[in-house]
C-alpha positions as a Python dict, from the first residue, in 0.01 Angstrom:
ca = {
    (1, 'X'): (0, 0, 0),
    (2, 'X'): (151, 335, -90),
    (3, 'X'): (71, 654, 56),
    (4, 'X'): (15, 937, -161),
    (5, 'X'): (240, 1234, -96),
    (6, 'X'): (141, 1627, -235),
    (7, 'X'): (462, 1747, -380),
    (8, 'X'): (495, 2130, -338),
    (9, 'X'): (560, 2334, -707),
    (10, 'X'): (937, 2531, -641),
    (11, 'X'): (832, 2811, -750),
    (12, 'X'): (548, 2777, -463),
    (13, 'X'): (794, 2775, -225),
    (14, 'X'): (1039, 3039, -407),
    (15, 'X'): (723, 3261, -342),
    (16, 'X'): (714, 3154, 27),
    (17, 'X'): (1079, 3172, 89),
    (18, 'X'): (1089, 3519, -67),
    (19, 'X'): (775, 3676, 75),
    (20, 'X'): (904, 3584, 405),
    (21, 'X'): (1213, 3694, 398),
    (22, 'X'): (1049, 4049, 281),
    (23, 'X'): (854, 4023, 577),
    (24, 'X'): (1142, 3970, 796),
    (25, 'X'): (1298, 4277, 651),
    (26, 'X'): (1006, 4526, 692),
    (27, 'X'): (891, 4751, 966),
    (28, 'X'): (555, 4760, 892),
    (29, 'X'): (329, 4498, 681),
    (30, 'X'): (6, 4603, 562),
    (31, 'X'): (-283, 4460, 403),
    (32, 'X'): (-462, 4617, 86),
    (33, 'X'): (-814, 4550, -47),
    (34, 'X'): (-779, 4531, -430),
    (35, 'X'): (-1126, 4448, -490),
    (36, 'X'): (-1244, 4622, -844),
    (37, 'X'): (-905, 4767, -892),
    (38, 'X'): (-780, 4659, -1241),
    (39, 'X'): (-435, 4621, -1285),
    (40, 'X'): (-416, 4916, -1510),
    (41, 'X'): (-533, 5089, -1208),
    (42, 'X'): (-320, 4906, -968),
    (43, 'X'): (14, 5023, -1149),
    (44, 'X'): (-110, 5390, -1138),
    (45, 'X'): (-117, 5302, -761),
    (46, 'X'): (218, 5120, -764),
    (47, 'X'): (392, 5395, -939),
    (48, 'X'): (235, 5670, -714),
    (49, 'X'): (368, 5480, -405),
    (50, 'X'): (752, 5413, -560),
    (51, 'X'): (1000, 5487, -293),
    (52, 'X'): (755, 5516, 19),
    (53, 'X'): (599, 5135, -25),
    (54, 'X'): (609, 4828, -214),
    (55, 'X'): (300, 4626, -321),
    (56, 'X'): (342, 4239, -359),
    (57, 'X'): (88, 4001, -473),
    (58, 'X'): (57, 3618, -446),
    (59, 'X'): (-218, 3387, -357),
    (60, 'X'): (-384, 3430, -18),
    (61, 'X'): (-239, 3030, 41),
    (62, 'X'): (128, 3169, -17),
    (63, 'X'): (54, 3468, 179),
    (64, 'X'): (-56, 3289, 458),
    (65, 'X'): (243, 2998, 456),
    (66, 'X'): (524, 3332, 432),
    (67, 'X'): (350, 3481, 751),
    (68, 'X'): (341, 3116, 932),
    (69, 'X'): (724, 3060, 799),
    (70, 'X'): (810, 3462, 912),
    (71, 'X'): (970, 3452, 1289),
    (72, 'X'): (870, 3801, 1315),
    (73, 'X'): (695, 3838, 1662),
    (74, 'X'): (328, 3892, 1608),
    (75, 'X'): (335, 3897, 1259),
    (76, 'X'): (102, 3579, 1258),
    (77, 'X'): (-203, 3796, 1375),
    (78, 'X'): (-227, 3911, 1052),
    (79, 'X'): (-330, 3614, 913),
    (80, 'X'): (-702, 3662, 1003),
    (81, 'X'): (-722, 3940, 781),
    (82, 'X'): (-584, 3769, 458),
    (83, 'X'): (-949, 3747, 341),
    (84, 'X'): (-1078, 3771, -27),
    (85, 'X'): (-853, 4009, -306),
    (86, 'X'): (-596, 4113, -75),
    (87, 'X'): (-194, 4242, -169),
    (88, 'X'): (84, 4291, 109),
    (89, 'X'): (192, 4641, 110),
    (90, 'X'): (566, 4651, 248),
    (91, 'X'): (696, 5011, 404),
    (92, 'X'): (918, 5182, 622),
    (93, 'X'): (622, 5481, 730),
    (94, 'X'): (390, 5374, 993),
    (95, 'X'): (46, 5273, 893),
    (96, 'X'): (-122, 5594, 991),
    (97, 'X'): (84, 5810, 721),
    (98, 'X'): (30, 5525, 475),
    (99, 'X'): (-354, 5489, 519),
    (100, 'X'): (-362, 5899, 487),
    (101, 'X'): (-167, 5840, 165),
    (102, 'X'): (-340, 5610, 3),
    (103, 'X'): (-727, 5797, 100),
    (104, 'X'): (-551, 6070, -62),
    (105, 'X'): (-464, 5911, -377),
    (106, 'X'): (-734, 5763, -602),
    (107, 'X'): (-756, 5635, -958),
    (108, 'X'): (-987, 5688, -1254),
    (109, 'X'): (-1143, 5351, -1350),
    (110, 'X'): (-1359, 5255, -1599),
    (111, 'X'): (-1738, 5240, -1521),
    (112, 'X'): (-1917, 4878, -1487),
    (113, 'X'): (-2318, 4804, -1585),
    (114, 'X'): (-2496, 4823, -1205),
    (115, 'X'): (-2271, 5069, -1068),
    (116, 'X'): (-2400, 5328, -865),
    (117, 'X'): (-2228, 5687, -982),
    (118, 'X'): (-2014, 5839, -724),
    (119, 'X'): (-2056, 6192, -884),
    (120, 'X'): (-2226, 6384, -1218),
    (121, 'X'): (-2105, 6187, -1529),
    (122, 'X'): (-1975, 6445, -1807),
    (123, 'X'): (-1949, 6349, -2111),
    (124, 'X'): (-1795, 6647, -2326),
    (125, 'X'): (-1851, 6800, -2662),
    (126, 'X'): (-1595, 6632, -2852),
    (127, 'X'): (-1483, 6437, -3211),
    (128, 'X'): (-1539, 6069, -3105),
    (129, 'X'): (-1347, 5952, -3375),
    (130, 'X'): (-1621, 5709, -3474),
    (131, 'X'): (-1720, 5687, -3816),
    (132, 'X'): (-2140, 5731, -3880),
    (133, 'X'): (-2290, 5425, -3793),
    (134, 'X'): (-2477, 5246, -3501),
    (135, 'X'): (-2285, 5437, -3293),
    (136, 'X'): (-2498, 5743, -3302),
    (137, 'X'): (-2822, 5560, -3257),
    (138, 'X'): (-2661, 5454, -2950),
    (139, 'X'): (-2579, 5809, -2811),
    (140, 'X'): (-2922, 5893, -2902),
    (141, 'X'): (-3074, 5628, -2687),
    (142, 'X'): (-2843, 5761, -2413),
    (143, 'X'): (-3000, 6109, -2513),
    (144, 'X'): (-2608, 6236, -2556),
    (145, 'X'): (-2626, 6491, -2854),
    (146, 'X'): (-2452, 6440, -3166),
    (147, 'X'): (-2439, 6512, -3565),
    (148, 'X'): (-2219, 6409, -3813),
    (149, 'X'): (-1937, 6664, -3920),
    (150, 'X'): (-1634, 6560, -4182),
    (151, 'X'): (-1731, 6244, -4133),
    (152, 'X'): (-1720, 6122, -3798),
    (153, 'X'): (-1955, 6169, -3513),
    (154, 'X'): (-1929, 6443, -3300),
    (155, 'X'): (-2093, 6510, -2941),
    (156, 'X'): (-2238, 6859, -2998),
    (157, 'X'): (-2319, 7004, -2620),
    (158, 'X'): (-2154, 6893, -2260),
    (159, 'X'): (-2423, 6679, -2074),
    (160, 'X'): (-2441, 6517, -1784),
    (161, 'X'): (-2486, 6178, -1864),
    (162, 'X'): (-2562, 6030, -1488),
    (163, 'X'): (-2658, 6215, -1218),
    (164, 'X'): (-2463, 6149, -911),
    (165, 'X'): (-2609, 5811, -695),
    (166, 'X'): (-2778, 5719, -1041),
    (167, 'X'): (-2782, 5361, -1157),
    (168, 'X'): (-2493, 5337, -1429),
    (169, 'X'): (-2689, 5055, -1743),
    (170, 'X'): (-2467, 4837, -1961),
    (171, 'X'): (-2521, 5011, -2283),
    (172, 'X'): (-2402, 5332, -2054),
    (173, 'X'): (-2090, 5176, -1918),
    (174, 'X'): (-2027, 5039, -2282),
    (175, 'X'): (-2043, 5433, -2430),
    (176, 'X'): (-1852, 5557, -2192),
    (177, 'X'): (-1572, 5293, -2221),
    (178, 'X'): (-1578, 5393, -2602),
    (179, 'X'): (-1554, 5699, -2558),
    (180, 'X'): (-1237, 5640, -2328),
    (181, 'X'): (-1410, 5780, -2021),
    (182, 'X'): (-1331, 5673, -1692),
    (183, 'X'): (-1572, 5822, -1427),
    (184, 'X'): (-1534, 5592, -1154),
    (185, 'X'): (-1233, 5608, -894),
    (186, 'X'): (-1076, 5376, -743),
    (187, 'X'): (-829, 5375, -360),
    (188, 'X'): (-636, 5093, -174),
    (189, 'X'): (-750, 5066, 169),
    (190, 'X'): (-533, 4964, 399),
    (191, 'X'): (-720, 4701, 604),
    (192, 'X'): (-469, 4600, 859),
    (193, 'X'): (-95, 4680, 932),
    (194, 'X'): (164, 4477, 1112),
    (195, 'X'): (385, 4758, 1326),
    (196, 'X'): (608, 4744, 1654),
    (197, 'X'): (489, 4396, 1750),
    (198, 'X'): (149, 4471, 1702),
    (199, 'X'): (-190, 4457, 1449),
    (200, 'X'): (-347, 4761, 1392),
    (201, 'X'): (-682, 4787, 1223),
    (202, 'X'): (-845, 5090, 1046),
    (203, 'X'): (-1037, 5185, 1389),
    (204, 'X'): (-691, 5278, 1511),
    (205, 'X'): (-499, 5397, 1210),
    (206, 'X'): (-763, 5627, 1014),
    (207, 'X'): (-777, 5948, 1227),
    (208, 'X'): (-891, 6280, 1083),
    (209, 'X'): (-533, 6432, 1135),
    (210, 'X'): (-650, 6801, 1156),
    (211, 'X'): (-945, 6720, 1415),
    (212, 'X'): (-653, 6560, 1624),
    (213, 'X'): (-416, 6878, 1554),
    (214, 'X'): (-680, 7133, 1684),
    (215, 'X'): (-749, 6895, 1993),
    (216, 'X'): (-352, 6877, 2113),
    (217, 'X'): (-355, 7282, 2054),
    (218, 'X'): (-655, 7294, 2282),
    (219, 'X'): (-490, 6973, 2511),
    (220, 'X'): (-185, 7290, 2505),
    (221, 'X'): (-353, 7611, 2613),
    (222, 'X'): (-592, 7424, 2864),
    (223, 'X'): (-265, 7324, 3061),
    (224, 'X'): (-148, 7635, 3010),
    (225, 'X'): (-414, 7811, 3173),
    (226, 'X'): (-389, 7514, 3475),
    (227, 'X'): (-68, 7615, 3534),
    (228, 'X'): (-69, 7999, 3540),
    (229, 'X'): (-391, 8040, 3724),
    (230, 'X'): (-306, 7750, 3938),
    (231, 'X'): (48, 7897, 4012),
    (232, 'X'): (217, 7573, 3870),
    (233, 'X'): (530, 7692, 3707),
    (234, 'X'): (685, 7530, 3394),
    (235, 'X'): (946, 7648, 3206),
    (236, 'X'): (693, 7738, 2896),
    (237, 'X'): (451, 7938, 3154),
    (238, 'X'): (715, 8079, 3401),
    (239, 'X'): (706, 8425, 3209),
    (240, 'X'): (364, 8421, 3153),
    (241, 'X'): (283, 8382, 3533),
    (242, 'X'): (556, 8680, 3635),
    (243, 'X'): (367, 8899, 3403),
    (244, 'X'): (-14, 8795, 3527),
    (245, 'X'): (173, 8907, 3877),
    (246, 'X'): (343, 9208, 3785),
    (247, 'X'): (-40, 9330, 3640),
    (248, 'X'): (-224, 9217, 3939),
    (249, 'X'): (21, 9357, 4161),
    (250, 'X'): (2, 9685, 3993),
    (251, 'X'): (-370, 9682, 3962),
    (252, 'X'): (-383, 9618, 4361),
    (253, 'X'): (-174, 9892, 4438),
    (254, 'X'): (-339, 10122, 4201),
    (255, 'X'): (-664, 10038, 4349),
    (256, 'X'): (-552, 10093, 4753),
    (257, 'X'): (-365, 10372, 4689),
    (258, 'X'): (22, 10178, 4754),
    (259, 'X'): (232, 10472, 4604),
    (260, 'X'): (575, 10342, 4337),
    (261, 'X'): (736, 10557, 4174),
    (262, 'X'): (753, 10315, 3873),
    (263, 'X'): (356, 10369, 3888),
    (264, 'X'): (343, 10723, 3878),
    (265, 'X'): (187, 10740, 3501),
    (266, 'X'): (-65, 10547, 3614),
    (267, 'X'): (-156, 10720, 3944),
    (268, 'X'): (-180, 11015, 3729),
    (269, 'X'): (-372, 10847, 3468),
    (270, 'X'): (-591, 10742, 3717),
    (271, 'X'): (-658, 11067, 3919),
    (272, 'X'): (-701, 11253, 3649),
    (273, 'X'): (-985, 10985, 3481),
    (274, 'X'): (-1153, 10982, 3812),
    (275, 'X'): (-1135, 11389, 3851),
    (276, 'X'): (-1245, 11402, 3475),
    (277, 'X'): (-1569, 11236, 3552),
    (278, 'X'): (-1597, 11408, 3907),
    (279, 'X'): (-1620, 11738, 3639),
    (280, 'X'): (-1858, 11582, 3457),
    (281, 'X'): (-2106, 11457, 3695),
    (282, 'X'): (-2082, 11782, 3867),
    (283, 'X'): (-2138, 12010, 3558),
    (284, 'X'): (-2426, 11752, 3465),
    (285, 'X'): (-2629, 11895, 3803),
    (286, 'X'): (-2464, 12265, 3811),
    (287, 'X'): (-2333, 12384, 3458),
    (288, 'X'): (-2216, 12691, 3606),
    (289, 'X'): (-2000, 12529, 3897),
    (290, 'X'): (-1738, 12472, 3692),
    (291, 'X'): (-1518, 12696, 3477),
    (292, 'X'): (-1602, 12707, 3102),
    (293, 'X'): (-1165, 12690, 3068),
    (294, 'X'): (-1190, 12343, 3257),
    (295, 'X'): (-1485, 12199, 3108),
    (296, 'X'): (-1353, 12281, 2779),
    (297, 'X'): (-1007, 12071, 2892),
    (298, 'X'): (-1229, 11758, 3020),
    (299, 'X'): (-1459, 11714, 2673),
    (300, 'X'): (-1178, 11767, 2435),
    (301, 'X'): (-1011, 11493, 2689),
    (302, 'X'): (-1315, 11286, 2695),
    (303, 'X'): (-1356, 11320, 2297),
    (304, 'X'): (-929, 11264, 2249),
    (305, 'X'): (-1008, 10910, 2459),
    (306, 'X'): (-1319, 10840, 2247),
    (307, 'X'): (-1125, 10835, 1910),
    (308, 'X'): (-796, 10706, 2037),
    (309, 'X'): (-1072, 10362, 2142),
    (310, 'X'): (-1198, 10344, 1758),
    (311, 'X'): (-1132, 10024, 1605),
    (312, 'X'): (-752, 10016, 1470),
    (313, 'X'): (-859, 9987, 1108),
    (314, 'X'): (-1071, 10331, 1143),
    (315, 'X'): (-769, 10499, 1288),
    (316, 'X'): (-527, 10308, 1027),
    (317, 'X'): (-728, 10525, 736),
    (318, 'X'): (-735, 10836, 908),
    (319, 'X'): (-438, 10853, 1071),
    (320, 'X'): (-183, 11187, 1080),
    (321, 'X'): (125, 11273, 1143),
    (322, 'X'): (193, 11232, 1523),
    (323, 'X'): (323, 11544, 1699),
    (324, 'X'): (450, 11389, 2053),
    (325, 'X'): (585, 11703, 2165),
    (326, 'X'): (270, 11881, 2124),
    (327, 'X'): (72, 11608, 2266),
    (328, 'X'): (290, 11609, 2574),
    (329, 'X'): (211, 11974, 2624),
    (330, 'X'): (-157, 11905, 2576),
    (331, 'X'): (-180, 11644, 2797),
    (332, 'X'): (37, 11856, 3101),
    (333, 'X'): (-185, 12113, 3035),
    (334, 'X'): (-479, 11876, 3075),
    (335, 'X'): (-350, 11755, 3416),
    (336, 'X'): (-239, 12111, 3532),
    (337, 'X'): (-578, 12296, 3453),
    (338, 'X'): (-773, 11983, 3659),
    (339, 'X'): (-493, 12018, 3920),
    (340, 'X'): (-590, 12342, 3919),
    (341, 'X'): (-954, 12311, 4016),
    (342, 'X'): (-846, 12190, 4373),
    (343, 'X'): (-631, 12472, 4429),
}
């Protein structure tokens, strides 16, 4: 009685042997969903990834022996994704930059009868090159426009030949192809990576990288805030907290009446503000208790402060030519003539 051994082809295991030793070599191993991508379509997608990825295809059966014969650690989890038309993807970027890359980078495919459209289908005034014939009863039953000029048929208006989400017919998918129209597009999707001893899935690689950007800036300025009004220094909030100190300090001293001679524009500021509106509330009741020479100084103040507080692009347009020395006089006459009021 003999028993019937199943020899294995070379080049089977020539495919093994090689695949695995790729594997070995790689930092991360992904797998890529090729189902509907034609391999027209597939070397657009090869070339576009040249020097940041390789694409290798083989049988799932020889996929799945190179990952059992691969003494990568882990590497064997991804054998429970090797499911339908599948390709390893072999790079050195991480499977979050390669999944962005390859969203990012679709290909125009030819439409198929019972496709749904993923946009409007335009189909453009243009020679078709075909010579009078069926052809142009076909285009009419598509109701695409046409005549014939020097002899050939010739689309005579841009129309929209399916709607987007419309139902894409044979005899549609047929004309189009004909015409050399490729309306459909195609993407690899990564559908799990091998990387750093682990399997990642898309749940974990495909992040929306610019929701994630504005969350770490807010992540940033809400510890920021914790630490300066918390009184935690770091070295990134250290200057920020001396100068929320220095302000409050001044504001506390301003506002009990602690006397620096550092603050002595601002005392002034602030007396004369508050004596400006004593003026004012005062000549509001008794016009005639205060002199016209001093009222006069307090509005043109008042209206001085008004414009200065107009929005910066108001002032931008109708700015002049400063004149700090006559300012300076102005404003020391301002303080003197109020000074003067309380003898």
């Amino acid at each position: 009685m003999s028993v019937y051994e199943k020899t294995i082809p070379q080049w089977k295991q020539d495919a093994v042997d090689k695949l695995a030793k790729t594997i070995n070599d790689s930092l991360m191993i992904g797998l890529v969903n090729v189902e509907g991508v034609g391999a027209k379509q597939l070397q657009g997608i090869r070339d576009s990834l040249r020097g940041s990825a390789t694409i290798k295809m083989a049988r799932n059966t020889l996929m799945i022996r190179a990952l059992e014969k691969s003494d990568k650690k882990g590497v064997k989890d991804l054998i429970e994704h090797v499911v339908g038309p599948v390709v390893f993807v072999f790079s050195a970027q991480d499977p979050f930059v390669l999944s962005k890359f390859l969203s990012e980078n679709k290909t125009a495919a030819p439409a198929k009868g019972g496709q749904i459209a993923q946009k409007d289908i335009m189909v453009l005034a243009m020679n078709t090159g075909v010579a009078p014939g069926p052809f142009i009863s076909e285009l009419a039953g598509l109701k695409i426009p046409s005549r014939v000029k020097s002899g050939m048929i010739h689309i005579t208006a841009d129309t929209v030949a399916v709607k987007a989400g419309g139902l894409i017919s044979n005899a549609m998918a047929l004309m189009l192809s004909r015409l050399g129209i490729e309306p459909m597009e195609l993407q690899l999707k990564l559908i799990a990576a091998y990387s750093d001893g682990a399997v990642l899935t898309p749940d974990v690689f495909e992040i929306d990288i610019e929701a994630l950007f504005s969350q770490f800036i807010a992540g940033h300025q809400y510890a920021i805030n914790l630490s300066v009004n918390r009184g935690i220094p770091t070295e990134a909030t250290i200057p920020i907290i001396i100068a929320k100190a220095n302000m409050e300090a001044k504001s506390l001293a301003l506002h009990i009446g602690f006397f620096s001679p550092d603050l002595l524009n601002e005392f002034l500021t602030k007396a004369n503000s508050e004596a400006s509106a004593l003026i004012a509330a005062v000549a509001e009741k008794d016009p005639e208790a205060i002199p016209s020479e001093i009222l006069s100084q307090v509005q043109s103040a008042a209206a001085a402060a008004s414009t200065a507080a107009a929005p910066a692009s108001d002032a931008a347009e109708q700015q002049e030519p400063e004149k700090p020395e006559e300012e300076e006089e102005e404003e020391e006459e301002s303080v003197a003539g109020i000074g003067g009021l309380f003898g």
